[in-house]
C-alpha positions in Angstrom: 0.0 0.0 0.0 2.7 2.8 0.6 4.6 1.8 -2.5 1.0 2.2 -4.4 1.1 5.7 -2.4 4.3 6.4 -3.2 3.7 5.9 -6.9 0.7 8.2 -7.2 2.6 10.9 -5.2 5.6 10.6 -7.8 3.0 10.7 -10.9 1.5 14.1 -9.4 4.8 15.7 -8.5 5.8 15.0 -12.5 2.7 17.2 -13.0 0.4 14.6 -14.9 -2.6 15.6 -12.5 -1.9 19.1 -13.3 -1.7 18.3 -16.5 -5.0 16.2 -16.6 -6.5 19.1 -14.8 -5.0 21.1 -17.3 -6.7 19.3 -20.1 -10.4 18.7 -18.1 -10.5 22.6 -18.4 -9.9 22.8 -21.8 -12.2 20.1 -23.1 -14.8 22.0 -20.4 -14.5 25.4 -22.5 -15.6 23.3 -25.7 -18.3 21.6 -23.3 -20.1 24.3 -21.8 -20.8 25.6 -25.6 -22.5 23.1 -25.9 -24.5 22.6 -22.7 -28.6 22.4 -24.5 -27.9 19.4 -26.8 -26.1 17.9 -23.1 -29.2 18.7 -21.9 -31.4 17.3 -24.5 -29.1 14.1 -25.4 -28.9 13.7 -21.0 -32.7 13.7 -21.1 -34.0 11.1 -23.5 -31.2 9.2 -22.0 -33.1 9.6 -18.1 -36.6 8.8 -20.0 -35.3 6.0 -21.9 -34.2 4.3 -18.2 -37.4 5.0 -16.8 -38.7 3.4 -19.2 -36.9 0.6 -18.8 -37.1 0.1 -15.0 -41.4 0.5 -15.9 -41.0 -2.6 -18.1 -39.5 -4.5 -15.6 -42.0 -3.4 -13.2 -44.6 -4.7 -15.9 -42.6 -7.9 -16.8 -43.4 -8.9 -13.1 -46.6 -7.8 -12.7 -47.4 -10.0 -16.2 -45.6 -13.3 -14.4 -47.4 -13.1 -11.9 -50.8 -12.8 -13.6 -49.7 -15.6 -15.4 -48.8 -17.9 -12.8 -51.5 -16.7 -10.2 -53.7 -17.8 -13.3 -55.6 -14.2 -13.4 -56.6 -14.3 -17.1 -58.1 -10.9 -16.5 -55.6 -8.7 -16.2 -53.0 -10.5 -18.5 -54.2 -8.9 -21.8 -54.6 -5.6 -20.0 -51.2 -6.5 -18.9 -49.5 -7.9 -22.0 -51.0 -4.7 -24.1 -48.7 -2.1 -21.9 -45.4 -4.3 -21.5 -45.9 -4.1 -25.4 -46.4 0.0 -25.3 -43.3 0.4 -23.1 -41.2 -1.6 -25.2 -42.3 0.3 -28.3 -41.7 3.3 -26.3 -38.3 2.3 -25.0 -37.8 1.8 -29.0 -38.9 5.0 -29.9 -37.0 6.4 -27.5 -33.6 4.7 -27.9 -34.5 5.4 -32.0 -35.0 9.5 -31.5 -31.8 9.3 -28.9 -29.3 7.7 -31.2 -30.4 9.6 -34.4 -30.2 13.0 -32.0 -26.8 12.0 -30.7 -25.8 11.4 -34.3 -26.8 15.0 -35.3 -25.2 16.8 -32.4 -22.2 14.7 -32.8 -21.7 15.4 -36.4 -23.0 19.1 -36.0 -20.2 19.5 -32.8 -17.2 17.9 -34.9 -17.7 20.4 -38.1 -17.5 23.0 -35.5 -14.6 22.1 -33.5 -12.6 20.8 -36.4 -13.5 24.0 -37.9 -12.3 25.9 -35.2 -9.3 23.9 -34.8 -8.4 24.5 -38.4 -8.3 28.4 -38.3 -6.4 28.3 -34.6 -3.7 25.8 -36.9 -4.3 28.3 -39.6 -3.5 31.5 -37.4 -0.5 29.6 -35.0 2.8 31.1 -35.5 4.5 29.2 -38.5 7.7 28.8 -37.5 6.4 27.1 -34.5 4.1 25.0 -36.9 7.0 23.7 -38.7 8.2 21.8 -35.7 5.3 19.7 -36.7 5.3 17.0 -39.5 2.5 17.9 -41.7 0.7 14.3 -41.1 1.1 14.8 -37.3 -1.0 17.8 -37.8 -3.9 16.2 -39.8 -3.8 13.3 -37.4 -4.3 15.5 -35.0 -7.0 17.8 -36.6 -9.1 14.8 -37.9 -8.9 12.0 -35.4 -8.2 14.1 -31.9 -10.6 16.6 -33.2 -13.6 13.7 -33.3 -12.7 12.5 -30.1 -13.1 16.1 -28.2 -16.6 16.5 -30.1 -17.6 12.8 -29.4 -16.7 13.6 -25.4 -18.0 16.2 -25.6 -21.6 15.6 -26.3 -21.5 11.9 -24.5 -19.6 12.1 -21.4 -21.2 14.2 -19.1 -24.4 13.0 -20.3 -23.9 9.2 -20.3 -22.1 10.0 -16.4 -25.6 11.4 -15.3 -27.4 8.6 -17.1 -25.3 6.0 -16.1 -25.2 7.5 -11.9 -29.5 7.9 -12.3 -29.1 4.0 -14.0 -27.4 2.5 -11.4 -28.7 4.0 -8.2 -32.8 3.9 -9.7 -32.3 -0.1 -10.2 -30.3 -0.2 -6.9 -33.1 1.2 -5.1 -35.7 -0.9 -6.8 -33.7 -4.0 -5.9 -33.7 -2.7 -2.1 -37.2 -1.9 -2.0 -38.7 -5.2 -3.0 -35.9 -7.1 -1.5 -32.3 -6.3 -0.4 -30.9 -9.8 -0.3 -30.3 -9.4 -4.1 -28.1 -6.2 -3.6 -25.4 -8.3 -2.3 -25.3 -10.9 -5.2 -25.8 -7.7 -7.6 -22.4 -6.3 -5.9 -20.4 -9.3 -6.0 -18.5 -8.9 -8.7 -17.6 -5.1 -8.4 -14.0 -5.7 -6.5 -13.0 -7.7 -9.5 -14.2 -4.8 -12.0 -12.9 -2.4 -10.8 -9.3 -4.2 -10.2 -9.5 -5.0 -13.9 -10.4 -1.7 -14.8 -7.7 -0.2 -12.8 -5.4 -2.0 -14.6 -6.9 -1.8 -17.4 -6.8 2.0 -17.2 -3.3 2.2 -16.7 -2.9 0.4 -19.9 -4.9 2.4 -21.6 -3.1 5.5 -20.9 -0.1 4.1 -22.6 -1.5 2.7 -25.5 -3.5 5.8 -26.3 -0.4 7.8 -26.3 1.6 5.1 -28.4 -1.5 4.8 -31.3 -1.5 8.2 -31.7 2.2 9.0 -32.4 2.1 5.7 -34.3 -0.9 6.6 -36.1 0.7 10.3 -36.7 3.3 8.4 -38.4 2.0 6.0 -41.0 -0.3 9.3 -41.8 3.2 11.2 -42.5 4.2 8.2 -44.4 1.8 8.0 -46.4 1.6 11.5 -47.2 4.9 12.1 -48.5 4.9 8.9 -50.4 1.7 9.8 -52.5 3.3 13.0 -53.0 6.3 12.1 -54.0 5.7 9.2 -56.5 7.6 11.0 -59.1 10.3 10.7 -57.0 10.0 7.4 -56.2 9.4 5.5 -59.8 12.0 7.8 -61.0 14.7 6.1 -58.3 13.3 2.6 -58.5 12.4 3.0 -54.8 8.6 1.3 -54.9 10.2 -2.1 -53.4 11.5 0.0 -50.4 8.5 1.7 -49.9 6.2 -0.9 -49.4 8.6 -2.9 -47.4 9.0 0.0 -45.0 4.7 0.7 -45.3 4.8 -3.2 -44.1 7.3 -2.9 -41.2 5.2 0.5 -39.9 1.7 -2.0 -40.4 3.9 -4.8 -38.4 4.5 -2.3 -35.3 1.0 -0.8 -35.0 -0.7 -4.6 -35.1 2.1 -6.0 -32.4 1.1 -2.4 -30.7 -2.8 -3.4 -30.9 -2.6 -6.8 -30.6 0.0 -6.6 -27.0 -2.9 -4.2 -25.9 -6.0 -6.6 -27.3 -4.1 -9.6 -25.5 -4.6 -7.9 -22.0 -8.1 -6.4 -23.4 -9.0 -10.4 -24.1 -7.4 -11.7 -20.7 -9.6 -9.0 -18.6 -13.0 -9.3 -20.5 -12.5 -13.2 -20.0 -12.2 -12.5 -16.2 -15.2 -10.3 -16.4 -17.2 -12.5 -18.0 -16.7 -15.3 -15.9 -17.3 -12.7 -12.8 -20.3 -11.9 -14.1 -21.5 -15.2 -15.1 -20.9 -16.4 -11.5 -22.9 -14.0 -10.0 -25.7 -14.6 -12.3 -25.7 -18.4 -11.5 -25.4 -17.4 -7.9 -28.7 -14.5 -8.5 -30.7 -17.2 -10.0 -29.7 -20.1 -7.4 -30.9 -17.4 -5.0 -34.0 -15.8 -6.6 -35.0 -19.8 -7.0 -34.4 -20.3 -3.1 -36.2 -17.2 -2.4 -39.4 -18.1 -4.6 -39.1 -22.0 -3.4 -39.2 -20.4 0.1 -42.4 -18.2 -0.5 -40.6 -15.2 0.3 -40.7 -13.5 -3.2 -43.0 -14.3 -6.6 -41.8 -15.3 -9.6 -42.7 -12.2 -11.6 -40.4 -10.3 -8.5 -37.9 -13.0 -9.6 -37.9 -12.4 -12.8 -37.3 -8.3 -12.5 -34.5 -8.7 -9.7 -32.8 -10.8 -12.7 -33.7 -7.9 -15.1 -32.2 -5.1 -12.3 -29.0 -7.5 -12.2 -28.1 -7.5 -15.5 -29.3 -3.1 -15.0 -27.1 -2.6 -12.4 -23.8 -4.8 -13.8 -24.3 -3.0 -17.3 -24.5 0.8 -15.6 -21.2 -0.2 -13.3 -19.4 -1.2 -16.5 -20.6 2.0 -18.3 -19.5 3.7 -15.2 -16.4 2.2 -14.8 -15.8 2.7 -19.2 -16.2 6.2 -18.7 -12.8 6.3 -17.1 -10.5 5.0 -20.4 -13.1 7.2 -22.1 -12.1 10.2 -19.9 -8.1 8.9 -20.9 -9.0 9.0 -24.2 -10.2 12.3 -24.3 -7.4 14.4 -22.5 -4.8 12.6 -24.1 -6.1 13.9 -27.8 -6.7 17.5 -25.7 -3.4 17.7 -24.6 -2.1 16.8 -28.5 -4.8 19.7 -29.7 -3.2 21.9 -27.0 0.6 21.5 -27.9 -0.9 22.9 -31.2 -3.6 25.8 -30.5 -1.8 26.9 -27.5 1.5 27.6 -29.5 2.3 31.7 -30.2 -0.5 33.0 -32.2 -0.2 35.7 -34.5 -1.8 39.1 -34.2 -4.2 40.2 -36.4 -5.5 42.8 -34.3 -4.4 46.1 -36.3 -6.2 44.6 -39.7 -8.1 47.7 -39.6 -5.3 50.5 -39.7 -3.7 47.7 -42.4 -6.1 47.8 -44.6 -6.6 51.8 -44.3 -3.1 52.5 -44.7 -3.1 50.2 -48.1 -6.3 52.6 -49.5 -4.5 55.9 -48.5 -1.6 54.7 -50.7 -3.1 52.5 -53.4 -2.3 55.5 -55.9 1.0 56.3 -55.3 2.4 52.4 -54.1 4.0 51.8 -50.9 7.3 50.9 -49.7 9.4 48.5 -47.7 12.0 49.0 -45.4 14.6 46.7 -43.2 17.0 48.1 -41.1 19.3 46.8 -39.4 17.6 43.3 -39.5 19.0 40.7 -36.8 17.8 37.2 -37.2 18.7 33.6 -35.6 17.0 30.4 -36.4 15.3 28.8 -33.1 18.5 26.2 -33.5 20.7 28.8 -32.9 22.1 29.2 -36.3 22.2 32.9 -37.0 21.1 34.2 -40.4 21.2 38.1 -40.4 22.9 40.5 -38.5 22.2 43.7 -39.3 20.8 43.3 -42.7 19.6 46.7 -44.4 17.6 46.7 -47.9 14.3 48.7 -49.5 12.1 48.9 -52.4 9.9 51.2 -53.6 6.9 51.1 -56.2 7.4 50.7 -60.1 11.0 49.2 -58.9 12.2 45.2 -59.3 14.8 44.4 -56.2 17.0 41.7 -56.9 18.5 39.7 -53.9 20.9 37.1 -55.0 23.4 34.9 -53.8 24.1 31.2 -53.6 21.5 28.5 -51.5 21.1 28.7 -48.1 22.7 32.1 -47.6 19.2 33.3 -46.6 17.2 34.7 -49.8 14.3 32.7 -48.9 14.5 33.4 -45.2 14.3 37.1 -45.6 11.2 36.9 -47.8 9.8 35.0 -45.0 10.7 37.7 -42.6 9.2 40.1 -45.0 5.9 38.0 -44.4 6.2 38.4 -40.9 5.8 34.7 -40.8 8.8 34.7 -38.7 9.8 37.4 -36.1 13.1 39.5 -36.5 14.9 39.2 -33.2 16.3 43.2 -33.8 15.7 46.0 -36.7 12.6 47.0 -37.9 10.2 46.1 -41.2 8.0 48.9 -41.7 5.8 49.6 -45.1 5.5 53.4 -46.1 3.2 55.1 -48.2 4.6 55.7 -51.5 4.7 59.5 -51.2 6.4 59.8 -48.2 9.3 56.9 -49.5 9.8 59.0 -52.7 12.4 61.3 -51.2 12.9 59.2 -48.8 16.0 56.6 -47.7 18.7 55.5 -49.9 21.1 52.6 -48.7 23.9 52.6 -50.9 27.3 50.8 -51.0 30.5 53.2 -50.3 32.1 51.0 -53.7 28.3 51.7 -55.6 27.6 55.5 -54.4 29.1 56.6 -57.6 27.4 54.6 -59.8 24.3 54.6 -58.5 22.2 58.5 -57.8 21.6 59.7 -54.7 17.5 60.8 -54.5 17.7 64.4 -54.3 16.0 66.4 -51.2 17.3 63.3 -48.9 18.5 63.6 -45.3 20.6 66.4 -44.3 22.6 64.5 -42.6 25.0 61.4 -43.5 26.0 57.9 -41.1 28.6 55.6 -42.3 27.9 52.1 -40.5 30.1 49.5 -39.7 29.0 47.5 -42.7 30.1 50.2 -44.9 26.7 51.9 -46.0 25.5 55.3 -46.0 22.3 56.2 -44.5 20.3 59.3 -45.7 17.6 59.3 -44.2 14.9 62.0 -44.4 11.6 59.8 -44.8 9.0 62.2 -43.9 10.5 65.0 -42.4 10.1 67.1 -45.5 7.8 70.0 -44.2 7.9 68.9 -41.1 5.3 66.1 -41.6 5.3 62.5 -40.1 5.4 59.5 -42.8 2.4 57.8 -43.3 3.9 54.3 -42.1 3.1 51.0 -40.4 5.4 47.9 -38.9 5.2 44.9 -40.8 2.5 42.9 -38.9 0.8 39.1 -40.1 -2.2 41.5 -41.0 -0.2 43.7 -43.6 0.4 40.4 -45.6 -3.1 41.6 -47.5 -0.6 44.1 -48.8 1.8 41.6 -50.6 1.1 38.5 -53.2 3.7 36.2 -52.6 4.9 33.5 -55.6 7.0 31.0 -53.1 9.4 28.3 -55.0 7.8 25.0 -56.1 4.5 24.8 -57.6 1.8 26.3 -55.9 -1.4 25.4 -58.0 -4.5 23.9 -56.7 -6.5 21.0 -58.0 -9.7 22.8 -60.2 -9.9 25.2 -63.1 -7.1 28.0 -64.0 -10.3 30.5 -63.7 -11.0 28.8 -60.0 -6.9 29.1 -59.0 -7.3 33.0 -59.8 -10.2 33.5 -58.1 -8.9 32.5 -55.2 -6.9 36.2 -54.5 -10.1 38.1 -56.3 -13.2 36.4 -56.1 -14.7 39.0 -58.1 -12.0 39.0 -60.8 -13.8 38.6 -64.5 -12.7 36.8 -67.0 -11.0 39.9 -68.8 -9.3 40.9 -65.9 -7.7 36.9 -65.4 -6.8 36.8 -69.4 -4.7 40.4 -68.7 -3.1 38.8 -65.7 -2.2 35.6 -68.0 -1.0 38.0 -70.5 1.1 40.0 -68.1 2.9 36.7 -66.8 3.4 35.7 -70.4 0.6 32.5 -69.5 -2.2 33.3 -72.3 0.1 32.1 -74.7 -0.5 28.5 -73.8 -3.5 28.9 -72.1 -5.6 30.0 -74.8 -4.3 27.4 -77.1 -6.7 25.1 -74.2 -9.6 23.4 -75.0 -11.6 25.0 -72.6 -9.2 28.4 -72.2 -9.1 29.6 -68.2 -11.2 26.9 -67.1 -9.1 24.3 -68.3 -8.4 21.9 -65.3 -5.6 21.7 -63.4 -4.6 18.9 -61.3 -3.2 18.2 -58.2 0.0 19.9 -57.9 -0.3 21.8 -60.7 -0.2 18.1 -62.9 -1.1 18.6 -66.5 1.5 21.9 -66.8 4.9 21.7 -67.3 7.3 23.4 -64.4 7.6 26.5 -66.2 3.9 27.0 -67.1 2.9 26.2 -63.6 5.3 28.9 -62.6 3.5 31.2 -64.8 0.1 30.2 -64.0 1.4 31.1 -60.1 2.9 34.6 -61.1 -0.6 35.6 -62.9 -2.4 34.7 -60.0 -0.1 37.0 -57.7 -0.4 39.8 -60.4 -4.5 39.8 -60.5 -4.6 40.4 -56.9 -3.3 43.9 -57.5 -1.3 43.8 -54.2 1.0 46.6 -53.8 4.4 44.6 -53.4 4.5 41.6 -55.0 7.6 39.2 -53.7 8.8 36.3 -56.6 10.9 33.7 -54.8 12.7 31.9 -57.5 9.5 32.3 -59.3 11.2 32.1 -62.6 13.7 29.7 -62.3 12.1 27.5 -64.9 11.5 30.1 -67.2 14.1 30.6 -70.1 16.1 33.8 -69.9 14.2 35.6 -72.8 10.4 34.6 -71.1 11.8 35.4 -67.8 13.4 39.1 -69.0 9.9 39.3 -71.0 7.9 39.1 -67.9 10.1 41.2 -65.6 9.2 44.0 -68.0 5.6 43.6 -67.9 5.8 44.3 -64.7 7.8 47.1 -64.8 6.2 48.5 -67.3 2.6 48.6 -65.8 0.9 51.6 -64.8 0.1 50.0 -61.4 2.5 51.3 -58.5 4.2 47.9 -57.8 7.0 47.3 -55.6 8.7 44.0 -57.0 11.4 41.9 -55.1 12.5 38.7 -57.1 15.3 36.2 -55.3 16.9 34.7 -57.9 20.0 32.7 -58.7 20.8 34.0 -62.2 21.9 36.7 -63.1 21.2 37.5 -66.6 18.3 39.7 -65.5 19.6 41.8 -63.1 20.6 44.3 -65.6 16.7 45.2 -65.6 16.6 45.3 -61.9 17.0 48.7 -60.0 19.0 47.3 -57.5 20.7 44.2 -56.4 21.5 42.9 -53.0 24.0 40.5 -52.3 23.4 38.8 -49.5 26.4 37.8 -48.0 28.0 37.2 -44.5 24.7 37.7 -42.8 24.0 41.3 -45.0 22.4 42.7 -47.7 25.5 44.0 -49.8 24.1 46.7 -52.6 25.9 46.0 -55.8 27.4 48.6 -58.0 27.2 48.1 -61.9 30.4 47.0 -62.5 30.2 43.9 -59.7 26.5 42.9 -61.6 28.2 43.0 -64.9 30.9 40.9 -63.4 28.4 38.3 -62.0 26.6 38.0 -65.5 29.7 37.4 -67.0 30.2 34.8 -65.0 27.3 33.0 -65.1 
């Protein structure tokens, strides 16, 4: 007994009841949302018991009558044991179909909340997560929550008014019964303990296990280019059959103990059947009860076992349910990002929708949460109707600054910060000490000069002109509805090229998608389509080549009409003429667009207005000469 102690003591101090309190509270703030289908589901449960316990009070009454031989009352009789059951049908009938609807109507809206809280968690946090891990947990800890939700509570109270209604019916028409009714609940709840402990284990290991064949299979069905191309199919689905093997010797090691302890049950509870009707014979050879009272103590038995095993269920059930709330918490509990200044976002974007706006990071300090540092002190800008190149070998960051750009992951130090287009025209020039006599200084600029340690002059005078503050905001997750974004890889959606647009302008016509097309140098091939725009595309963008997939993607980012568009490696499988072609589109439209294309070639650059480097953790301005250089030796 004080090892047993012991061992509970050393469970709480490792916080698992703080953490299963933890986990109560959050499934409770799902719960009380949902407290009139409870109430509901918790009452045709209570009437369909009453219902039941009436029957047996019938079924008695009718043995009786037919034993005592009163043929008067046995059709009477017969007639309402026949309207209870139906009602007891009815009722179980209107109970499961309810409990069906709620459930159903509860999972859509927790899954559906669970999917925007995934959708608004901090991505670099996200990405800590394998994407099958997450849909595990969306999908399949998702239906447990709802499931709980709706049933636990409920089927406690049913189960509590169950057992103690039967209990009391059994001591009020003879209380000899009780005992054999109780016999067998030491064993149970042994097993159950056991059981339980089991349980808590297993649910744990089938989840991550299950999180894992679903990442498996993910990435194999989306890589089966990939794998044909290697002649890897035969190592595929040897490993798909070794993952198969260690979830069955998982199930099965836990349906071995499951078979052991509902053996033991059953044999409990066959015993103390035997041993009710050996008694209730005794007790009806001895006068002291009838058979009809016979007959419903066996009835309340088999009530009262049943409700202690639902009772004593409920407790793997309650497992279940906070081990898939504490997986949904690791995820909706990470950093969230802020949305809250959407408002001031999207009136700052109106104010400069004419004139375009401008980006600016300064002094830009950046570590990955490994440690590795990216940027220190990184310094670029762009303004509207100018391309910004930022080149420079894999890995050195390009993509990583875009990100930062997005505010999809934080700077640790420097600032982001968007200005109206106005304001940035005689605003901040960062130039190179080996470019500033290539390259123009803006005119009207800051009156005053700083030489930093990286070796770039700062003129800075952004606003100050007349005394007047810039119009400016940070860079937030909400000023992303300033930006369209054309990431590496393809980025097309299963459906039609008309549907893939509309998703950034639902309103967009069909005139306005065939300029965009045109713009990205797309309606070439696309109108040469059987069905033009709403020609399907399939999963992954399958039916396009690389490069027309890469076209399709910079259309869609150029109908949106954001004001800076970011192209990351967007036309890397582009030839250099399509890819110069396009470039100049862009510049060339009337539409204040700020452009900044990462790229690894440098054969456009001469079209660009300025390059970065990016290079021992800064943004290194290039002079003409040092572009020329690069181009020739490309």
């Amino acid at each position: 007994m004080k090892e047993r102690l012991a061992f509970y003591w050393g469970r709480i101090r490792a916080g698992r009841l703080k953490e299963f309190i933890e986990q109560t509270k959050w499934i409770y703030s799902y719960a009380r949302r949902y407290w009139l289908p409870m109430v509901f589901y918790t009452a045709l449960g209570l009437t369909g018991t009453v219902v039941s316990l009436l029957s047996s009070l019938v079924s008695r009454d009718l043995v009786d009558i037919i034993t005592g031989h009163e043929t008067g009352l046995v059709v009477q009789t017969f007639c309402m044991m026949i309207g209870l059951n139906i009602g007891n049908t009815i009722v179980s009938m209107i109970s499961n179909y309810a409990s069906e609807w709620i459930s159903m109507k509860v999972d859509a809206e927790i899954k559906s909340e669970i999917f925007e809280k995934i959708l608004v968690t901090d991505w670099e946090s996200l990405t800590n997560y394998h994407t099958g891990d997450l849909l595990t947990r969306w999908s399949s800890d998702a239906s447990q929550i709802s499931s709980g939700v709706l049933s636990f509570i409920p089927n406690a109270i049913i189960y509590v008014f169950r057992f103690f209604s039967a209990f009391a019916m059994v001591i009020y028409y003879d209380w000899t019964f009780a005992v054999f009714a109780f016999l067998g609940m030491p064993v149970s709840l042994l097993l159950s303990r056991r059981l339980m402990r089991r349980m808590v284990n297993n649910n744990k290991r089938s989840a991550a296990m299950g999180a894992k064949m679903s990442g498996f299979n993910q990435e194999a069905f989306s890589n089966i280019q990939t794998i044909k191309a290697f002649g890897l199919i035969s190592m595929y689905v040897q490993h798909l059959k070794d993952l198969q093997k260690e979830y069955i010797d998982m199930k099965l090691d836990f349906q071995r103990m499951s078979v052991w302890t509902s053996l033991l049950l059953t044999t409990v509870g066959l015993v103390v059947s035997y041993a009710s009707y050996g008694w209730g014979i005794y007790r009806v050879w001895s006068g002291a009860i009838s058979y009809g009272t016979m007959t419903m103590f066996l009835s309340l038995s088999g009530t009262l076992t049943g409700a202690l095993s639902n009772l004593t269920s409920l407790v793997p059930s309650a497992i279940t349910l906070t081990t898939s709330a504490g997986r949904l918490m690791d995820i909706v509990e990470m950093p969230r990002e802020d949305y809250s200044n959407a408002p001031e976002v999207q009136d700052f974007m109106n104010r400069n929708r004419t004139e375009g706006i401008s980006l600016y990071a300064e002094h830009i300090r950046y570590a990955y949460q490994n440690g590795t540092l990216v940027f220190e002190n990184a310094t670029f800008y762009a303004r509207p109707h100018e391309i910004v190149a930022l080149v420079g070998p894999s890995g050195e960051g390009k993509t990583t600054m875009l990100r930062l750009v997005l505010a999809l992951m934080p700077v640790k130090e420097g600032s982001l910060t968007l200005y109206g287009g106005g304001a940035a025209a005689a605003g901040t020039e960062l130039v190179s000490e080996e470019a500033a006599g290539n390259r123009p200084v803006s005119e009207g600029t800051a009156e005053t000069e700083s030489v930093s340690a990286e070796g770039h002059v700062l003129q800075d005078s952004i606003g100050k002109m007349d005394g007047e503050m810039p119009d400016c905001i940070p860079m937030t997750p909400a000023a992303r509805m300033i930006f369209s974004y054309v990431p590496q890889g393809n980025t097309m959606f299963s459906g039609t090229i008309a549907g893939n647009m509309r998703n950034v302008k639902e309103d967009a016509t069909d005139e306005e998608i065939v300029e965009a097309l045109k713009m990205a140098c797309a309606w070439d091939f696309v109108e040469k389509l059987p069905d033009g725009i709403y020609s399907e595309i399939k999963e992954r963008g399958g039916g396009f080549s690389e490069g027309q997939a890469q076209r399709l993607s910079i259309a869609r980012a150029l109908l949106r009409k954001s004001p800076i568009l970011l192209l990351d490696e967007a036309t890397s499988a582009l030839d250099v003429a399509t890819e110069r072609k396009l470039l100049r589109n862009i510049m060339s439209d009337e539409y204040p667009r700020t452009c900044i294309v990462t790229t690894h070639r440098p054969t456009v650059l001469t079209i660009c207005d300025r390059v970065y480097a990016i290079r021992n953790r800064k943004c290194e301005v290039l002079g003409t000469e040092e572009v020329e250089r690069m181009i020739k030796d490309f």
